[in-house]
C-alpha positions as CSV (number, residue, x, y, z in Angstrom):
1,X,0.0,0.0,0.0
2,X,2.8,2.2,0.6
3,X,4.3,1.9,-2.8
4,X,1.1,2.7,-4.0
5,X,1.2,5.8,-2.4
6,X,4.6,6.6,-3.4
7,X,3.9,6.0,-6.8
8,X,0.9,8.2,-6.7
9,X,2.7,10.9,-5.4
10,X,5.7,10.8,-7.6
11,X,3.3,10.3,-10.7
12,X,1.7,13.4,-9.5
13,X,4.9,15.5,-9.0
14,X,6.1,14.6,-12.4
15,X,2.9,16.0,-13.9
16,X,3.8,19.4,-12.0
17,X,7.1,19.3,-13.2
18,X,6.5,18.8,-17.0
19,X,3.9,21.2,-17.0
20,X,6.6,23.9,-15.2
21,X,9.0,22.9,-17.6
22,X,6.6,23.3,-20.7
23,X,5.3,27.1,-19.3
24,X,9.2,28.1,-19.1
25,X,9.3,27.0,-22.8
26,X,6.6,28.8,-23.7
27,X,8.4,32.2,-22.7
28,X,11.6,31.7,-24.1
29,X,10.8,32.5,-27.2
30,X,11.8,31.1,-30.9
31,X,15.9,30.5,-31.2
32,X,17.2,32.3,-34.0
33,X,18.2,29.7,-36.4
34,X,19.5,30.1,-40.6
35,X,17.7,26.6,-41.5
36,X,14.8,28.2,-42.7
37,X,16.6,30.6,-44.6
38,X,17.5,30.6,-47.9
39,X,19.9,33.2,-49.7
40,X,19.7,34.0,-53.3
41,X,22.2,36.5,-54.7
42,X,20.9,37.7,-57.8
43,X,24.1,39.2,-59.3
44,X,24.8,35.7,-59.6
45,X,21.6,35.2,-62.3
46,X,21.1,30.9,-62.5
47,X,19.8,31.7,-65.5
48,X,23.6,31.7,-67.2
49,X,24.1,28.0,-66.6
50,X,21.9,25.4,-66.3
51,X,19.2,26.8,-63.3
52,X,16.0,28.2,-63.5
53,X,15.6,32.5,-64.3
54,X,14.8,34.6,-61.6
55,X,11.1,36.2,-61.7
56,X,11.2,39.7,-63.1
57,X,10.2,40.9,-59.6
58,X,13.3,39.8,-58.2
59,X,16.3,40.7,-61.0
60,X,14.9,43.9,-61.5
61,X,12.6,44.5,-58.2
62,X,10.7,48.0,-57.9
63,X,10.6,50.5,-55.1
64,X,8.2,49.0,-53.6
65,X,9.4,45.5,-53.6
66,X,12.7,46.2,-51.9
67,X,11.0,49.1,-49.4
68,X,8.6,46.3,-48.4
69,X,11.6,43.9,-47.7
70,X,13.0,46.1,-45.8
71,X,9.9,46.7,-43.8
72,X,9.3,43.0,-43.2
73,X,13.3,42.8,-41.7
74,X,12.4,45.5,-39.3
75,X,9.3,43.6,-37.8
76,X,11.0,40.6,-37.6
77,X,14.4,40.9,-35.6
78,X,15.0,36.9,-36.1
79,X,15.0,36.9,-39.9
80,X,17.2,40.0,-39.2
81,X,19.5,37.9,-36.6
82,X,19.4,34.6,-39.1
83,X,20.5,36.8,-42.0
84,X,23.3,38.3,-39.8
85,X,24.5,35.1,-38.9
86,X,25.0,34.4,-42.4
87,X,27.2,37.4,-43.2
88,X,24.2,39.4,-45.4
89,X,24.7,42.9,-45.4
90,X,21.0,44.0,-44.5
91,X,21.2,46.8,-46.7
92,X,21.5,44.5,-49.9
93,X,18.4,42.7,-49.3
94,X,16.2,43.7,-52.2
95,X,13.1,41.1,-51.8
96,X,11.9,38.4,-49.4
97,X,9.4,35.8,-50.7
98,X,7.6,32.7,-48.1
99,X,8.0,29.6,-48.9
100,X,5.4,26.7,-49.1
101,X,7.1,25.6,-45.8
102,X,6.9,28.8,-44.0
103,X,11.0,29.5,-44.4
104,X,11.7,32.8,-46.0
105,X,13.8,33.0,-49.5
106,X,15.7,36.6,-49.5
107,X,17.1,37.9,-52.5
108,X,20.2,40.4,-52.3
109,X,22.3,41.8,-54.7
């Protein structure tokens, strides 16, 4: 009976302790990582050997195109951090597209 109890009671303290351990998770934030970032220098066109051409948008991007990119690294300090990390000068980021799987392709010149 009184391994019962112990068991009951340890049970019960690791269901306390998992459910601390997942709330200081929680407010730690997202690590800044580079996995989900891709970097595509367009000087470099693909286009000249065997890869695919780059959209219009990107190897000549508008005003608005490269003001919104650089918009979009302001509100978000860990595609800032990632693309720091990777030795991109911030100011050559021209355009930044989403991929399918929620990583971020960012064009720079």
């Amino acid at each position: 009976m009184k391994k019962a109890i112990a068991l009951a009671a340890l049970i019960s303290a690791s269901a306390f302790a998992a459910g601390a351990s997942a709330q200081t998770m929680d407010m730690q934030g997202p690590a800044t990582s580079t996995a989900g970032v891709t970097v595509v220098d367009v000087t470099n066109d693909p286009s000249s050997g065997n890869g695919s051409r780059l959209p219009q948008s990107v190897s000549n991007p508008s005003p608005d195109v490269i003001q919104n990119a650089q918009a979009e690294l302001q509100s978000d300090p860990g595609l800032a951090d990632a693309l720091t990390m990777q030795n991109v000068e911030l100011a050559n980021v021209i355009a930044i597209q989403t991929a399918a799987d929620g990583g971020k392709v960012v064009y720079i010149r």
